[in-house]
Structures are given as C-alpha cells and as structure tokens.
C-alpha positions in Angstrom: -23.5 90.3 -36.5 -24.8 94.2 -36.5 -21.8 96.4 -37.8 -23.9 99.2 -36.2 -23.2 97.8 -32.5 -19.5 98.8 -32.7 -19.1 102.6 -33.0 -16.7 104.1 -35.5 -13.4 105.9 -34.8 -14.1 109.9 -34.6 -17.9 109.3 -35.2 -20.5 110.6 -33.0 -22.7 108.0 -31.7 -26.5 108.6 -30.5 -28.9 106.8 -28.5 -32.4 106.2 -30.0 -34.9 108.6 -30.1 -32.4 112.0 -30.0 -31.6 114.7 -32.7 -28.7 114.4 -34.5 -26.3 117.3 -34.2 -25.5 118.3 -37.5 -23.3 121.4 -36.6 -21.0 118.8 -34.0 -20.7 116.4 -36.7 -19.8 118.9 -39.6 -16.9 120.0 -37.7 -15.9 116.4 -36.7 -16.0 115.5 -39.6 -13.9 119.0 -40.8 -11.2 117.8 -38.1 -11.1 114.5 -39.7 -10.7 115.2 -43.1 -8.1 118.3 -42.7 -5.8 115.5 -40.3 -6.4 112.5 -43.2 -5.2 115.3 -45.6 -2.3 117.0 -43.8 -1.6 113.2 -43.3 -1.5 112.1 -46.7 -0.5 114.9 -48.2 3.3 114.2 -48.8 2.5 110.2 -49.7 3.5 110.4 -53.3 7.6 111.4 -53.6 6.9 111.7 -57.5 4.4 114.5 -57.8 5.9 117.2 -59.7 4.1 120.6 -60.2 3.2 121.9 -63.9 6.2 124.8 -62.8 9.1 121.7 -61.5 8.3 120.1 -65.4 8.4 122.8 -67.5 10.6 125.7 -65.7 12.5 123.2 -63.4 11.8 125.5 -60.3 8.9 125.2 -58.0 9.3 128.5 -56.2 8.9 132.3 -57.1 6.0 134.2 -59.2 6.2 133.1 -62.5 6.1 129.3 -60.8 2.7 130.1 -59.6 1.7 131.9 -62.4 2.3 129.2 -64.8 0.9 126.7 -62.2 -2.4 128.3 -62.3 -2.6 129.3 -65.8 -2.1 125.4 -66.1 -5.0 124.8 -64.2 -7.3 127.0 -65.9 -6.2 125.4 -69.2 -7.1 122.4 -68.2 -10.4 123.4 -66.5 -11.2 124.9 -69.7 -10.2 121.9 -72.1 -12.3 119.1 -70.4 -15.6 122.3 -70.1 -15.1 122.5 -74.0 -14.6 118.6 -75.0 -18.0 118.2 -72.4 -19.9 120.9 -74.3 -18.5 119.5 -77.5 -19.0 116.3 -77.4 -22.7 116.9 -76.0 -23.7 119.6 -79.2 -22.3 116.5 -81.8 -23.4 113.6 -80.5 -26.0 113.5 -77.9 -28.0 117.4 -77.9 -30.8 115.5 -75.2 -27.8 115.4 -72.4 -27.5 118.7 -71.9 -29.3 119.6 -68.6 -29.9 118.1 -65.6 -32.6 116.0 -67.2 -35.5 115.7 -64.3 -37.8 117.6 -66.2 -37.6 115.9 -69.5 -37.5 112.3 -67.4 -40.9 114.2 -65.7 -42.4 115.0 -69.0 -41.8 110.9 -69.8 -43.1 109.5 -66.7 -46.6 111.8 -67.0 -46.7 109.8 -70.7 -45.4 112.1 -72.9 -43.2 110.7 -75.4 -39.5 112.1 -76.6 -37.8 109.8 -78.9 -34.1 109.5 -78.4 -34.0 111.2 -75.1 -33.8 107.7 -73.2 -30.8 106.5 -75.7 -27.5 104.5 -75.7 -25.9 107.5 -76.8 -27.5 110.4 -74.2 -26.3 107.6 -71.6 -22.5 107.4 -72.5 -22.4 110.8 -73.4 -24.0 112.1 -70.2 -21.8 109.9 -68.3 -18.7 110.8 -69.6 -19.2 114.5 -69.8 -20.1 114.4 -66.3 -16.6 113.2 -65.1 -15.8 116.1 -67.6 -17.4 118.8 -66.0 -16.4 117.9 -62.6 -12.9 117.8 -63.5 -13.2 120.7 -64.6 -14.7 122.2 -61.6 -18.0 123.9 -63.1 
C-alpha cells in the first residue's frame, strides 16, 4: 500500500516532474494552521491567566501588565537556569557545537566535549532556551 497515492486534506498535490510552489503552500499551510488554532483555541475550560490567579480579574491594564511581566519572568528564569546550569556542569555545551564536532571529525582531539554530561546538559538546556523564547 503507498500512503503517497491518497492526497492529504488541504495539501497541494503535484504531478511528477513540476516545481513545487512554495509561496501557495506557505499560505495553505498559514490558512490551516490559523483555522486548527482558532479551532482549538477555547478546548481547555480550565486555563486561567497569571492575572484570573493572582488578581481574580482577567480584564483591565494592570491584568495585562502583570500577565506579561509574568511572561518575561518566566522567559528569564528558564534563560538563567540554561546558562547556569551549562557554566557548572557542562562549559563544552555552550554553542551550537558544529565547529567543535568539525574540529573532531578532521582528527583533532577535545577530551570531554563528546561526554554523558555535555549530552544531558545540552539537551535539557535546549528545551530551556526555547521555552524561553531566545
């Protein structure tokens, strides 16, 4: 069975040999996305705003104001327990890493850079640092 025979819903389909058109499928894809959110977006009856907890009203400016100054306090907490826990534990994380992994693959050697320790810590300061949106 070829899964490739039947076309997906909303997904442009294209005969062999043609161009793919990148702009048409960006905005499909836009149009898809902003209907699964505006969808979705009222799913969960139990979300409560950072403003609904602590102030018990959802509306007005200092609702908004505390909202976001809640986000950035977050944003900033998991960008300092990444950077944290990378300076204590694991210094070789820090970086992308292709040109160290370069520098090993032309035979040049780095002890520890390759390392239980750069892997966990890399990983997890990776979900940090997106959550945090840097």
């Amino acid at each position: 069975m070829d899964f490739l025979e039947e076309p997906f819903p909303d997904v442009g389909t294209y005969e062999d040999f043609h161009t793919i058109d990148w702009l048409r499928e960006k905005s499909r894809d836009t149009d898809r996305h902003r209907k699964t959110t505006f969808e979705d977006r009222d799913k969960c009856p139990l979300w409560q705003k950072w403003s609904e907890l602590l102030l018990s009203q959802s509306e007005g400016a200092s609702a908004y104001i505390l909202n976001y100054l809640m986000y950035i306090l977050w944003a900033l907490l998991f960008a300092f327990l990444a950077v944290s826990l990378v300076r204590v534990f694991a210094p070789y994380a820090c970086g992308s890493g292709i040109p160290e992994i370069k520098t090993i693959l032309s035979g040049f050697i780095i002890r520890g850079y390759l390392g239980k320790w750069t892997l966990l810590i890399k990983t997890v300061t990776l979900v940090l640092v997106v959550s945090s949106g840097l």
